[in-house]
mmCIF file as Biopython writes it, N, C-alpha, C and O atoms, coordinates in Angstrom:
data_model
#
loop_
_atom_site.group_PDB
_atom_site.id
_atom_site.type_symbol
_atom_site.label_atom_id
_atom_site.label_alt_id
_atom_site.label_comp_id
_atom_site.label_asym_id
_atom_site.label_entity_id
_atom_site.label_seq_id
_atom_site.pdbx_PDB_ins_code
_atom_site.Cartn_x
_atom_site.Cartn_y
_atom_site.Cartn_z
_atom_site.occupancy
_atom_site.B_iso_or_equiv
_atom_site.auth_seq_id
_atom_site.auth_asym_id
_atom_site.pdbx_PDB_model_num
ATOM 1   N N  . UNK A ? 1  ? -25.377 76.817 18.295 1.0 0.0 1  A 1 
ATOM 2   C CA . UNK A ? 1  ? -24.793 77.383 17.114 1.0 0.0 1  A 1 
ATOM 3   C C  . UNK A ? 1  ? -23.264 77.365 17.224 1.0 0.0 1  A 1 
ATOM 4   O O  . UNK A ? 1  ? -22.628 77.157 16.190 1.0 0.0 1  A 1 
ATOM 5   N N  . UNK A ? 2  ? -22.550 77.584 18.493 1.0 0.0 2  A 1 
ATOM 6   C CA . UNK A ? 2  ? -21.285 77.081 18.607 1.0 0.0 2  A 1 
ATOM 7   C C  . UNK A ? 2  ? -20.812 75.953 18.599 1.0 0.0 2  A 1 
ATOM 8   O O  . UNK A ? 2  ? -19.855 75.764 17.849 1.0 0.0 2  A 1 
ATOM 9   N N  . UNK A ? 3  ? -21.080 75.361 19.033 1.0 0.0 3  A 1 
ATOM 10  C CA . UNK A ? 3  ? -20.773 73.719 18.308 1.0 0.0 3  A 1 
ATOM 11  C C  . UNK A ? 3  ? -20.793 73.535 16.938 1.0 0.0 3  A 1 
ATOM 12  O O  . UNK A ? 3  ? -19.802 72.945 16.508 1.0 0.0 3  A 1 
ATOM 13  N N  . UNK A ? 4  ? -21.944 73.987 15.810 1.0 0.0 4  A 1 
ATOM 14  C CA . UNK A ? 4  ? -21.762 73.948 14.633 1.0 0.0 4  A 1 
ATOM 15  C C  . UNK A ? 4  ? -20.658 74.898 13.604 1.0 0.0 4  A 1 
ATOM 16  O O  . UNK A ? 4  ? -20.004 74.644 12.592 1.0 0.0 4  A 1 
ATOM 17  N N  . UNK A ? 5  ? -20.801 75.766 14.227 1.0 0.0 5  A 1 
ATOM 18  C CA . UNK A ? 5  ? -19.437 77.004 13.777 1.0 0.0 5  A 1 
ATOM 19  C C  . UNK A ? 5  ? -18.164 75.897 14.128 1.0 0.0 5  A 1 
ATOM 20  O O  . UNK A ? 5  ? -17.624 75.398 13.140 1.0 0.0 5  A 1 
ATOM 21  N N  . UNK A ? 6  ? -17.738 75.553 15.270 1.0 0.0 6  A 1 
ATOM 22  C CA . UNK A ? 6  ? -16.563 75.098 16.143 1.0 0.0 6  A 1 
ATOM 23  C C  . UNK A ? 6  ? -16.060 73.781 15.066 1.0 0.0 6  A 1 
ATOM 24  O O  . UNK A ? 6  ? -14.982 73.686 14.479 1.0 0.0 6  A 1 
ATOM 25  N N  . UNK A ? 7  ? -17.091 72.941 15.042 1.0 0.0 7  A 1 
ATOM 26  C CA . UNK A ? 7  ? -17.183 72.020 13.950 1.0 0.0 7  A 1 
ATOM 27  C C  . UNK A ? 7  ? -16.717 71.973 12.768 1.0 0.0 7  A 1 
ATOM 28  O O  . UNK A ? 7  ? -15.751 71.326 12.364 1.0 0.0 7  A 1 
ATOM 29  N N  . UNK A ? 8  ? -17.418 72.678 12.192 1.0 0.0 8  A 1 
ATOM 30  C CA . UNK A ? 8  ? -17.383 73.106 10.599 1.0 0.0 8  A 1 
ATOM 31  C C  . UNK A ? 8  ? -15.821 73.809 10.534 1.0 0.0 8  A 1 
ATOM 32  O O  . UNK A ? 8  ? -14.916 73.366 9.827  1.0 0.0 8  A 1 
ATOM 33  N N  . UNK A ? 9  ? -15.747 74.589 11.119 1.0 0.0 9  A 1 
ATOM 34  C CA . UNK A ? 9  ? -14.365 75.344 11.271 1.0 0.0 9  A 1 
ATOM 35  C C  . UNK A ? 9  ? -13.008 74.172 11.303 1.0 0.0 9  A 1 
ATOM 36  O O  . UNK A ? 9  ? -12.004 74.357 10.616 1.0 0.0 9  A 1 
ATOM 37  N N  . UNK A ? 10 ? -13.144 73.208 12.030 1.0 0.0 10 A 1 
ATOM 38  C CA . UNK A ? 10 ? -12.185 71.937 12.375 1.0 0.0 10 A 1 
ATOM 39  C C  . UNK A ? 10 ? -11.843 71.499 11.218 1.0 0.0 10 A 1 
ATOM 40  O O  . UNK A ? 10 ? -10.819 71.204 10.601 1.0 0.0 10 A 1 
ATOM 41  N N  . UNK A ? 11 ? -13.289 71.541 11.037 1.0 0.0 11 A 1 
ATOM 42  C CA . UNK A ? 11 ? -13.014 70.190 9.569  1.0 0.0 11 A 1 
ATOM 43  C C  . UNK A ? 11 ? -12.568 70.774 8.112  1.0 0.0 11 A 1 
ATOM 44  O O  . UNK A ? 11 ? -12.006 70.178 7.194  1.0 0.0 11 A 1 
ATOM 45  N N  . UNK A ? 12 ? -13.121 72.521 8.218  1.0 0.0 12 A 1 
ATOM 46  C CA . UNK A ? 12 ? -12.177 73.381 7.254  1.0 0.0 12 A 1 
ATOM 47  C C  . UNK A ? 12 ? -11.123 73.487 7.349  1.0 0.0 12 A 1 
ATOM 48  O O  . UNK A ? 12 ? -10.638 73.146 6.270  1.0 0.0 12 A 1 
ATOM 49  N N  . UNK A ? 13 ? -10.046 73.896 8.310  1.0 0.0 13 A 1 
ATOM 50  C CA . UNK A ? 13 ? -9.144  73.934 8.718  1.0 0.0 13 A 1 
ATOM 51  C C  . UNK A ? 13 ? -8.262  72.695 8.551  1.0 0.0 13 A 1 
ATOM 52  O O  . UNK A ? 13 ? -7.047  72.877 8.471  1.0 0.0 13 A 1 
ATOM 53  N N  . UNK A ? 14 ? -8.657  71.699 8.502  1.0 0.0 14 A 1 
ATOM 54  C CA . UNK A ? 14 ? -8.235  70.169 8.285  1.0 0.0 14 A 1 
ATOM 55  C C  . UNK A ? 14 ? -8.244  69.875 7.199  1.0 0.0 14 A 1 
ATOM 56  O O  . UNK A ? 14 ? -7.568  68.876 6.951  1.0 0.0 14 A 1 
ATOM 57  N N  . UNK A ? 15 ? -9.181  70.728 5.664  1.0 0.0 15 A 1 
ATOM 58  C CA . UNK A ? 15 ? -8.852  70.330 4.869  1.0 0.0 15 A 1 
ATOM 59  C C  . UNK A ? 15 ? -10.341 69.672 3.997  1.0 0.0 15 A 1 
ATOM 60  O O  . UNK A ? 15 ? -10.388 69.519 2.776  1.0 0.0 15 A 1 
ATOM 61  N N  . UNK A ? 16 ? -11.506 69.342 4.991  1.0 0.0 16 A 1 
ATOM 62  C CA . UNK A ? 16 ? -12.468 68.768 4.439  1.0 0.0 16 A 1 
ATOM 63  C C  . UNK A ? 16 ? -13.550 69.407 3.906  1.0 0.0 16 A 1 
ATOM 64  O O  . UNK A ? 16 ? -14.143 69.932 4.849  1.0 0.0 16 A 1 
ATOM 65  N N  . UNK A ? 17 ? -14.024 69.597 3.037  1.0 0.0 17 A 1 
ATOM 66  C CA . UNK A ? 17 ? -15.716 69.936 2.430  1.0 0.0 17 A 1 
ATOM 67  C C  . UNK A ? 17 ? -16.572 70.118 3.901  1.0 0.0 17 A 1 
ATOM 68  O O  . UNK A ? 17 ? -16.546 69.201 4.721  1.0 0.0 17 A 1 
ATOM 69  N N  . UNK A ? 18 ? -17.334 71.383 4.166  1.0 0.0 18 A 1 
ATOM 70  C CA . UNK A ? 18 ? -18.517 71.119 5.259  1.0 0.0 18 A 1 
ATOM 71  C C  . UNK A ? 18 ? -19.295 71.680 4.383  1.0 0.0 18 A 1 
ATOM 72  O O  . UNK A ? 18 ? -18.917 72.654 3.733  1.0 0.0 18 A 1 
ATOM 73  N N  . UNK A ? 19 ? -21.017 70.901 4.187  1.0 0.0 19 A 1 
ATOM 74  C CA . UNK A ? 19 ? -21.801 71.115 3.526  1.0 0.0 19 A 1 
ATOM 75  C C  . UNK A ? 19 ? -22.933 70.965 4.837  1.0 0.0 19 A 1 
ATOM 76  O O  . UNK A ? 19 ? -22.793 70.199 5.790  1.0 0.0 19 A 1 
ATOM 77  N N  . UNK A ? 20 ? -23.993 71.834 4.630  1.0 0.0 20 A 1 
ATOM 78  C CA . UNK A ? 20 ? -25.008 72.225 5.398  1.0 0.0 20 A 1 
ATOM 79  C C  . UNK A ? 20 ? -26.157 72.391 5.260  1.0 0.0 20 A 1 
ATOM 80  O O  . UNK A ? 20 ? -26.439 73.239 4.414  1.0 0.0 20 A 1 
ATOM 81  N N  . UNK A ? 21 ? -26.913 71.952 5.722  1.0 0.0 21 A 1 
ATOM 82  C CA . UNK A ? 21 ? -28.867 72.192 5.335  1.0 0.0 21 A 1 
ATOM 83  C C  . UNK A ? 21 ? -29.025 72.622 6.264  1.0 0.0 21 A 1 
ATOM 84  O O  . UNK A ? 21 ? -28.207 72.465 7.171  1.0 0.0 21 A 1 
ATOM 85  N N  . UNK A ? 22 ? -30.090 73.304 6.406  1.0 0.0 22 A 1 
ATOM 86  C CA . UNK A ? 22 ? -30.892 74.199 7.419  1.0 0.0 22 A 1 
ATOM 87  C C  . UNK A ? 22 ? -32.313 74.320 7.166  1.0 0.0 22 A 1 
ATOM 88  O O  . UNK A ? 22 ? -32.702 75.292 6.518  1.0 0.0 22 A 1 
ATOM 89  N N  . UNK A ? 23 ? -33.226 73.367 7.638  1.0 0.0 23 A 1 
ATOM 90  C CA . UNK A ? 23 ? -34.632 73.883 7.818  1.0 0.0 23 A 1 
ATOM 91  C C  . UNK A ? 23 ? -35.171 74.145 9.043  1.0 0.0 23 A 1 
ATOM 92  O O  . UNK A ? 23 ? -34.978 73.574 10.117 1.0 0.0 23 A 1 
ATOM 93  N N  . UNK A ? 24 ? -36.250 75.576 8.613  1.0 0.0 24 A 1 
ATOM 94  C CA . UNK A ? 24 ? -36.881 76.143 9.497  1.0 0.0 24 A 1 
ATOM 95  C C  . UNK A ? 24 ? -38.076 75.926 10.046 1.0 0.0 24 A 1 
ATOM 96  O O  . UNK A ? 24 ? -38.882 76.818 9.784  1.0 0.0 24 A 1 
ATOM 97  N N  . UNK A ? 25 ? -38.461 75.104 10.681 1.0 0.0 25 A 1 
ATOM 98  C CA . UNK A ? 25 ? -39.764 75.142 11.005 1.0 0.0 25 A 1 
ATOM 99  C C  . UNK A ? 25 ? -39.967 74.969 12.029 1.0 0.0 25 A 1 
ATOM 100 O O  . UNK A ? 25 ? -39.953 73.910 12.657 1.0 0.0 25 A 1 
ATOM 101 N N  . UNK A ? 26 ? -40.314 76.581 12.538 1.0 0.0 26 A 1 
ATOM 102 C CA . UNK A ? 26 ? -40.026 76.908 14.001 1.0 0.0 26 A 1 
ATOM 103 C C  . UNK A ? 26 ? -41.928 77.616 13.846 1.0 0.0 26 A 1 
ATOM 104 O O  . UNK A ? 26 ? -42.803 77.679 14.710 1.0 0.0 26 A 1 
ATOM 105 N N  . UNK A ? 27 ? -41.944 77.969 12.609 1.0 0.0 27 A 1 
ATOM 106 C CA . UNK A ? 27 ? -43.101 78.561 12.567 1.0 0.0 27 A 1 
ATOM 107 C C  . UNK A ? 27 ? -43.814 77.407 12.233 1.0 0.0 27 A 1 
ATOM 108 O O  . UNK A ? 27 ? -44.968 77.784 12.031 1.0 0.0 27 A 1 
ATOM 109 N N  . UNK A ? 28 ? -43.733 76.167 12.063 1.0 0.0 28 A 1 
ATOM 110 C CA . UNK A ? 28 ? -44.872 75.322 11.765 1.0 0.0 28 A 1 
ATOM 111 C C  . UNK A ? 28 ? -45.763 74.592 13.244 1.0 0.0 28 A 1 
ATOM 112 O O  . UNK A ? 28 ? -46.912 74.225 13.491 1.0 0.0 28 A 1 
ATOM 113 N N  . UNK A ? 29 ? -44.755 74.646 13.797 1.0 0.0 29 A 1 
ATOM 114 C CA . UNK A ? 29 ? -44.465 74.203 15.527 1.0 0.0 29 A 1 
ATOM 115 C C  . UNK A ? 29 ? -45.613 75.572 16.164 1.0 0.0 29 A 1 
ATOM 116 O O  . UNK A ? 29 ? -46.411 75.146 16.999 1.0 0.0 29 A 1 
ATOM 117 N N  . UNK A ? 30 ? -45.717 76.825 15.901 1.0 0.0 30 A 1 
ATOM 118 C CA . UNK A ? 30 ? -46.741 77.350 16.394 1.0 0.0 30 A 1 
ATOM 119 C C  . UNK A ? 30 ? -47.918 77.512 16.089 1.0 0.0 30 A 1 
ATOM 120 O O  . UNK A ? 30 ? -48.656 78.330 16.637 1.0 0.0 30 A 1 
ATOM 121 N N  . UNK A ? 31 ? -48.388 76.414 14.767 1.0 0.0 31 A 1 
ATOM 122 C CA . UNK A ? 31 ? -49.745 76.273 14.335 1.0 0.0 31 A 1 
ATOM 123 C C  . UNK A ? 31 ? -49.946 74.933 15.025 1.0 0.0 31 A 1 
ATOM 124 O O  . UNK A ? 31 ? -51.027 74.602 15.510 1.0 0.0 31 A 1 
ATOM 125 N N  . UNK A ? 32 ? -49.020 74.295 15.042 1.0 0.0 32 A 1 
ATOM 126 C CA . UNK A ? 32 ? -49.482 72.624 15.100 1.0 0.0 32 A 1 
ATOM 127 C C  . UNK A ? 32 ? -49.740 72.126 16.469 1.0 0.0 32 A 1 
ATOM 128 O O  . UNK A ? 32 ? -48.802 72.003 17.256 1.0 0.0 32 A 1 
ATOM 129 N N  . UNK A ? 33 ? -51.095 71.798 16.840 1.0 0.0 33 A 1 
ATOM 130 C CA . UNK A ? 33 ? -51.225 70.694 18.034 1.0 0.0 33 A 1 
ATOM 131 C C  . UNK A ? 33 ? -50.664 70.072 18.570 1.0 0.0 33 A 1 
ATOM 132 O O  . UNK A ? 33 ? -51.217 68.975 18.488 1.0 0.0 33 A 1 
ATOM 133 N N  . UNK A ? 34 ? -49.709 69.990 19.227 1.0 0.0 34 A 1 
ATOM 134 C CA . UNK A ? 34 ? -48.768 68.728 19.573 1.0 0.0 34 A 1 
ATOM 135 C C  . UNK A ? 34 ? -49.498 67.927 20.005 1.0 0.0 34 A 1 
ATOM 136 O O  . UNK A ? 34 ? -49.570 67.151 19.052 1.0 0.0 34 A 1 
ATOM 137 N N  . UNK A ? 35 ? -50.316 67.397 21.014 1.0 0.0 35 A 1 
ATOM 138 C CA . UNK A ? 35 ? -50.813 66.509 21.001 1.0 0.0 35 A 1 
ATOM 139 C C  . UNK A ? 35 ? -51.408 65.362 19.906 1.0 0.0 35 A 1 
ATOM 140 O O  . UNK A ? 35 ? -51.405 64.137 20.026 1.0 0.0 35 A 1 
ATOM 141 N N  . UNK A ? 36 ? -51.943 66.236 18.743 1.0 0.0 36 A 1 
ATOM 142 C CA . UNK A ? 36 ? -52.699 65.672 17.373 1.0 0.0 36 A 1 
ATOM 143 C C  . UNK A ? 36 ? -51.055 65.290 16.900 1.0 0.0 36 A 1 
ATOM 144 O O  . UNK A ? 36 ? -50.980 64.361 16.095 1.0 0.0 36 A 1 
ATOM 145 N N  . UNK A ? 37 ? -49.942 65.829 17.263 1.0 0.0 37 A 1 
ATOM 146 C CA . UNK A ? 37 ? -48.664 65.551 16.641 1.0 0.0 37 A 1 
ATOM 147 C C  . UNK A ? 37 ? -48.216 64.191 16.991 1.0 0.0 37 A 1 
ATOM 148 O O  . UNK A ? 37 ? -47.601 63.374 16.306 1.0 0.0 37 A 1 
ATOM 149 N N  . UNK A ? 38 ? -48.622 64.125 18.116 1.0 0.0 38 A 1 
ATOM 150 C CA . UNK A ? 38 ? -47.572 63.127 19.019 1.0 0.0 38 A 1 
ATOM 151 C C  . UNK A ? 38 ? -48.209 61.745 18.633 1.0 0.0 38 A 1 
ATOM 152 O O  . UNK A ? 38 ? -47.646 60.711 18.272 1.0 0.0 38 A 1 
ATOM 153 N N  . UNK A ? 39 ? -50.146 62.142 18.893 1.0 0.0 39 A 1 
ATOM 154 C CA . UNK A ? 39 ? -50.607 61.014 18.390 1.0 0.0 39 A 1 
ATOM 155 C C  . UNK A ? 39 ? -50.184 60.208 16.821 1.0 0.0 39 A 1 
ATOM 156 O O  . UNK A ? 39 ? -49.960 59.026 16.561 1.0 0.0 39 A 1 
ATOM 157 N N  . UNK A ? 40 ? -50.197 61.205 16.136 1.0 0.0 40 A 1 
ATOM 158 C CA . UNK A ? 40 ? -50.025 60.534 14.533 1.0 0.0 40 A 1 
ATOM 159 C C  . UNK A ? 40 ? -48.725 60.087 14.343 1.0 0.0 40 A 1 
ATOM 160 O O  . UNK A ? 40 ? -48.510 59.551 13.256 1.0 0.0 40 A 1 
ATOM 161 N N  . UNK A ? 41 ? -47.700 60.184 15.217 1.0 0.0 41 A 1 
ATOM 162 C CA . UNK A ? 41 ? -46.284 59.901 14.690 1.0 0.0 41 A 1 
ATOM 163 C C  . UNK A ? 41 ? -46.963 58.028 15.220 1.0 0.0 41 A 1 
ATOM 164 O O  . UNK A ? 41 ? -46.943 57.079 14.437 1.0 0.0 41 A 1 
ATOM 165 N N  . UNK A ? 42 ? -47.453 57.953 16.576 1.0 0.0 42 A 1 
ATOM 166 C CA . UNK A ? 42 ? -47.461 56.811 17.314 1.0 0.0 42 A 1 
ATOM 167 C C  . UNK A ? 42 ? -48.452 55.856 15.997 1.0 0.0 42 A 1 
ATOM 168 O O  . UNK A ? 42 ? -48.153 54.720 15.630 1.0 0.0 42 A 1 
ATOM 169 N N  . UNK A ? 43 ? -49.602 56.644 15.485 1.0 0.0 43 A 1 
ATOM 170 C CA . UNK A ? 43 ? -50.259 56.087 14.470 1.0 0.0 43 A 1 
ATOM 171 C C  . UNK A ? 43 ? -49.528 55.351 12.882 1.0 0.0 43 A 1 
ATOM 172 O O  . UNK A ? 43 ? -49.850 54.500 12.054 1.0 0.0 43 A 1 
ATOM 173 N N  . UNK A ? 44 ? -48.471 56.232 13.114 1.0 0.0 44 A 1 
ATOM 174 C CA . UNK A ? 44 ? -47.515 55.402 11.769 1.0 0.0 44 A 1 
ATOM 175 C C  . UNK A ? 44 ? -46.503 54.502 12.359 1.0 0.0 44 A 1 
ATOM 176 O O  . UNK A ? 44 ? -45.537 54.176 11.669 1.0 0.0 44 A 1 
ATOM 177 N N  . UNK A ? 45 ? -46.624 54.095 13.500 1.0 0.0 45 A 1 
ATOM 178 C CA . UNK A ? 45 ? -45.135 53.125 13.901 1.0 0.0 45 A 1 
ATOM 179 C C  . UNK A ? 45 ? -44.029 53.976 14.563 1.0 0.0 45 A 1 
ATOM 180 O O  . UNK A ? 45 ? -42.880 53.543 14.481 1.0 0.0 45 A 1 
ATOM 181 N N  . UNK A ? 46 ? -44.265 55.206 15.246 1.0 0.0 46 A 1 
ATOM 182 C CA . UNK A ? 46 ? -43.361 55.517 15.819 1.0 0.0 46 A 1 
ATOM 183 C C  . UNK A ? 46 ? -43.477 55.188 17.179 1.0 0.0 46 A 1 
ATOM 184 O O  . UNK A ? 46 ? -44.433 55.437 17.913 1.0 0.0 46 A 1 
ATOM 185 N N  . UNK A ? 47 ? -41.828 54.276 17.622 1.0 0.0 47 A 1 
ATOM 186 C CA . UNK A ? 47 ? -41.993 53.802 18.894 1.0 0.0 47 A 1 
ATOM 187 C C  . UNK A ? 47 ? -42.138 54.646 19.897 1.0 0.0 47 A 1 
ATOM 188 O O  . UNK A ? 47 ? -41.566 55.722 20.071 1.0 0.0 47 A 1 
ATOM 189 N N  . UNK A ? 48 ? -43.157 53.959 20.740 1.0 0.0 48 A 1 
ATOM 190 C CA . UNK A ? 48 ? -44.152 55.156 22.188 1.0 0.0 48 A 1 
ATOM 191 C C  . UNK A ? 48 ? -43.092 55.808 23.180 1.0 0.0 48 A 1 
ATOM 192 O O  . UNK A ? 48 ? -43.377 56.705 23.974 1.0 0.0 48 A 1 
ATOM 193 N N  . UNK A ? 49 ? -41.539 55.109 22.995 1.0 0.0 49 A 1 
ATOM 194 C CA . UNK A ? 49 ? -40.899 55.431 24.271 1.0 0.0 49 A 1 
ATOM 195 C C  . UNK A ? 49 ? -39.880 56.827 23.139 1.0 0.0 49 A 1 
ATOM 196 O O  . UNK A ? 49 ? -39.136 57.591 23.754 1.0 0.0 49 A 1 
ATOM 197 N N  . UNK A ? 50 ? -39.960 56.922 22.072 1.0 0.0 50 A 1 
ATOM 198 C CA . UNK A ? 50 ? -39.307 58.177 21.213 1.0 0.0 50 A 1 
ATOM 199 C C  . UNK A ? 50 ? -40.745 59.226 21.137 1.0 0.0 50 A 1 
ATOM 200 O O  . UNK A ? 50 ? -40.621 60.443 21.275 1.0 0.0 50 A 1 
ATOM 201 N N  . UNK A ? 51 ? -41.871 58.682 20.940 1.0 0.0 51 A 1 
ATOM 202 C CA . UNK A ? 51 ? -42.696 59.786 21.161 1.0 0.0 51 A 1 
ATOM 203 C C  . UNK A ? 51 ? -43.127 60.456 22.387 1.0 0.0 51 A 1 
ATOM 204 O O  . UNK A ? 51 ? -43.853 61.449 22.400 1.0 0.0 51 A 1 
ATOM 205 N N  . UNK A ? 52 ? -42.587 59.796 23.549 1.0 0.0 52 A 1 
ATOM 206 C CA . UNK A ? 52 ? -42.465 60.538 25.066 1.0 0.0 52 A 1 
ATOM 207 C C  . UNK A ? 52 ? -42.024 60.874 25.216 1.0 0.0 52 A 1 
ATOM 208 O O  . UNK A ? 52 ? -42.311 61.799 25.976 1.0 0.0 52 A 1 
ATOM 209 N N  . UNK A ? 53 ? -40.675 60.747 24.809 1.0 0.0 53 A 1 
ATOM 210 C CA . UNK A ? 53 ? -39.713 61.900 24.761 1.0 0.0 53 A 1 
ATOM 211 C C  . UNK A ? 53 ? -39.697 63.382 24.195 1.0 0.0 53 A 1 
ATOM 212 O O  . UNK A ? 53 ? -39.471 64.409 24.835 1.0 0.0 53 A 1 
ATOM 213 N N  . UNK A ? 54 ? -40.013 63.243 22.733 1.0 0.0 54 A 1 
ATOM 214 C CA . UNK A ? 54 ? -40.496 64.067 22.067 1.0 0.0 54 A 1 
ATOM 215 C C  . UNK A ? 54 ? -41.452 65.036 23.253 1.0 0.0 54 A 1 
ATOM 216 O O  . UNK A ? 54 ? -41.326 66.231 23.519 1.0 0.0 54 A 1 
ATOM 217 N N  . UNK A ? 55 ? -42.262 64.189 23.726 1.0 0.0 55 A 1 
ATOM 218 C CA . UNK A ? 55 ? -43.735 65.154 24.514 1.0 0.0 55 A 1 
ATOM 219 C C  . UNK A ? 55 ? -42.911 65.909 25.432 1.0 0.0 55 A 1 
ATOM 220 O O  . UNK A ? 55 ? -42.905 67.140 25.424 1.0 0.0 55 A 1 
ATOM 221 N N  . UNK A ? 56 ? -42.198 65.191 26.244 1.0 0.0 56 A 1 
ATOM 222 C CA . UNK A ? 56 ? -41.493 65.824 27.250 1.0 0.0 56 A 1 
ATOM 223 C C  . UNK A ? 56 ? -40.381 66.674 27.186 1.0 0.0 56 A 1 
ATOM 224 O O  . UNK A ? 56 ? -39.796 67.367 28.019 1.0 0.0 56 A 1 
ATOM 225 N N  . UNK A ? 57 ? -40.218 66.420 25.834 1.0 0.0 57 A 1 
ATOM 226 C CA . UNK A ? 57 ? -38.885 68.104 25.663 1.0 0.0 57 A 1 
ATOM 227 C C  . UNK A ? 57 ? -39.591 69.313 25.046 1.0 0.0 57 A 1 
ATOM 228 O O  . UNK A ? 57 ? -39.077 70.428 24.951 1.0 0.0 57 A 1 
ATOM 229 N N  . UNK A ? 58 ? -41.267 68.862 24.487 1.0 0.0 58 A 1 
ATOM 230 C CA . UNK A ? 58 ? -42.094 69.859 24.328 1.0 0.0 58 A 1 
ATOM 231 C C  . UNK A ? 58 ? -42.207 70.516 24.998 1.0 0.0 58 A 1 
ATOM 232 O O  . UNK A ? 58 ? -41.954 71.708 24.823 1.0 0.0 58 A 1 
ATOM 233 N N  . UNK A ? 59 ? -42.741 69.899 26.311 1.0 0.0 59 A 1 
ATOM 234 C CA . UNK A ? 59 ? -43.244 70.338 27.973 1.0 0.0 59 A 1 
ATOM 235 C C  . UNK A ? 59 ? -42.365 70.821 28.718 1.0 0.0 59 A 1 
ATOM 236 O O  . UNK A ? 59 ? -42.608 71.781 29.450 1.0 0.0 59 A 1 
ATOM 237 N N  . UNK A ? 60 ? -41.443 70.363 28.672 1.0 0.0 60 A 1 
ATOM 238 C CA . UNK A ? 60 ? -40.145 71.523 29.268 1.0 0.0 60 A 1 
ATOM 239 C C  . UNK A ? 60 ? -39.266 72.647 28.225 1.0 0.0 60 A 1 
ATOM 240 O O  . UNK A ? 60 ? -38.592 73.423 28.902 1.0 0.0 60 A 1 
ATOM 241 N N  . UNK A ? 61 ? -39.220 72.736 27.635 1.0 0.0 61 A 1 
ATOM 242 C CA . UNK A ? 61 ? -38.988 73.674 26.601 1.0 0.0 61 A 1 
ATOM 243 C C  . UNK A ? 61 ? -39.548 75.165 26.823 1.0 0.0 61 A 1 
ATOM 244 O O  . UNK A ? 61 ? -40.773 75.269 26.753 1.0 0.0 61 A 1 
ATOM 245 N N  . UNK A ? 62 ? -38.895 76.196 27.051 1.0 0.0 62 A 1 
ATOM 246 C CA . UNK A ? 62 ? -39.242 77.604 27.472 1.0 0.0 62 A 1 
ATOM 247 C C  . UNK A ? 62 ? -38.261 78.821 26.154 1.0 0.0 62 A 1 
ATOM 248 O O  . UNK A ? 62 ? -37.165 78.625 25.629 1.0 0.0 62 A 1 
ATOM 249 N N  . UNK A ? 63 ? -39.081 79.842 26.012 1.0 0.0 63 A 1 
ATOM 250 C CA . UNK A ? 63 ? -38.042 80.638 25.415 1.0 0.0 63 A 1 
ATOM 251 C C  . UNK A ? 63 ? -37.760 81.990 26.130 1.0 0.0 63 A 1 
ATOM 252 O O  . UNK A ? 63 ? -38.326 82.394 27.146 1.0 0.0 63 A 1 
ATOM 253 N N  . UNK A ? 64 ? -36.779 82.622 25.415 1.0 0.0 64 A 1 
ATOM 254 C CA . UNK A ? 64 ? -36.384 84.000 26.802 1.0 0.0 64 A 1 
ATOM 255 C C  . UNK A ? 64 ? -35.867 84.761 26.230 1.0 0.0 64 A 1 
ATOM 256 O O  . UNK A ? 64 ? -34.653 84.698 26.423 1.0 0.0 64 A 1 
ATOM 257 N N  . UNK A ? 65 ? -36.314 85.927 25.212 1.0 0.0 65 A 1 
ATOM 258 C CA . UNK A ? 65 ? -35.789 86.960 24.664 1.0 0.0 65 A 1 
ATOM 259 C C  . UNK A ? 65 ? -35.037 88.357 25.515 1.0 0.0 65 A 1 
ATOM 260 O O  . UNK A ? 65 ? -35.597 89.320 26.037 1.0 0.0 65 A 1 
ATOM 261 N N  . UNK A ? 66 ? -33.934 88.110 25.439 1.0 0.0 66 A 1 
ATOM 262 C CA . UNK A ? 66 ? -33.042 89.196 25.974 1.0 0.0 66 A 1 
ATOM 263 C C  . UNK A ? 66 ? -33.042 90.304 25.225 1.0 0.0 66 A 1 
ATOM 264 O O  . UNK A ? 66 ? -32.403 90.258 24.174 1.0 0.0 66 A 1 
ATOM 265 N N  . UNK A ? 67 ? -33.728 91.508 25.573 1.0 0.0 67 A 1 
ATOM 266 C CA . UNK A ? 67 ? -32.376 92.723 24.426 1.0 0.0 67 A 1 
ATOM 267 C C  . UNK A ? 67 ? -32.075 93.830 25.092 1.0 0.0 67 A 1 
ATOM 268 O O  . UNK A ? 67 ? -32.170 94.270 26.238 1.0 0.0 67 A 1 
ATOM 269 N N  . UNK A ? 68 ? -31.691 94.149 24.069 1.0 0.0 68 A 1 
ATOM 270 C CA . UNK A ? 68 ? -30.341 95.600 24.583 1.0 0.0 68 A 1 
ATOM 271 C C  . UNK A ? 68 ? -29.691 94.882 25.172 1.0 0.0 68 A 1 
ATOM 272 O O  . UNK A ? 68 ? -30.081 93.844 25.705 1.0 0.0 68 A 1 
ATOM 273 N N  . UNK A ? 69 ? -28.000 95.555 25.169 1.0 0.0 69 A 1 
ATOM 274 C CA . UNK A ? 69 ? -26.350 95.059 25.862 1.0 0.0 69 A 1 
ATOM 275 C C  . UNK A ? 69 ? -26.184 95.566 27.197 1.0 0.0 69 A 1 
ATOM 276 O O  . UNK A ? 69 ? -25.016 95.684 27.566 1.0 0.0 69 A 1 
ATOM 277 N N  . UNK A ? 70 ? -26.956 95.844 27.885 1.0 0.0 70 A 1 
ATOM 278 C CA . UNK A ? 70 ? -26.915 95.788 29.456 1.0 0.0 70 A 1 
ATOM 279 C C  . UNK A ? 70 ? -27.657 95.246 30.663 1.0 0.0 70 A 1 
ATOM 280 O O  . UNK A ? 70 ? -27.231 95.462 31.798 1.0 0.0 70 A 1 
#
């Protein structure tokens, strides 16, 4: 998210238009199979060495909720 703030900020500051989309689908990712995922991208022509990748930033991918400020 700092990189995109840091960004956007540059290019305001400079003078340029920053326009932004944002979709969420963080909740679709916890219904969906990845495996049934990975297969169907490979089923429409997606090349096998971008859909291993894909698998493998699935598979290492962790989350880690911090709270409270101490």
């Amino acid at each position: 998210m700092y990189v995109s703030r840091s960004s956007a900020a540059y290019y305001i500051e400079n003078g340029s238009n920053v326009n932004v989309a944002v979709l969420d689908i963080s909740k679709m990712f916890d219904t969906v199979k990845h495996s049934t995922l990975f297969r169907r991208l490979l089923d429409v022509g997606m090349p096998p060495g971008i859909v291993q990748l894909l698998a493998s930033l699935y598979r290492a991918t962790y989350v880690c909720v911090k709270r409270g400020t101490g």
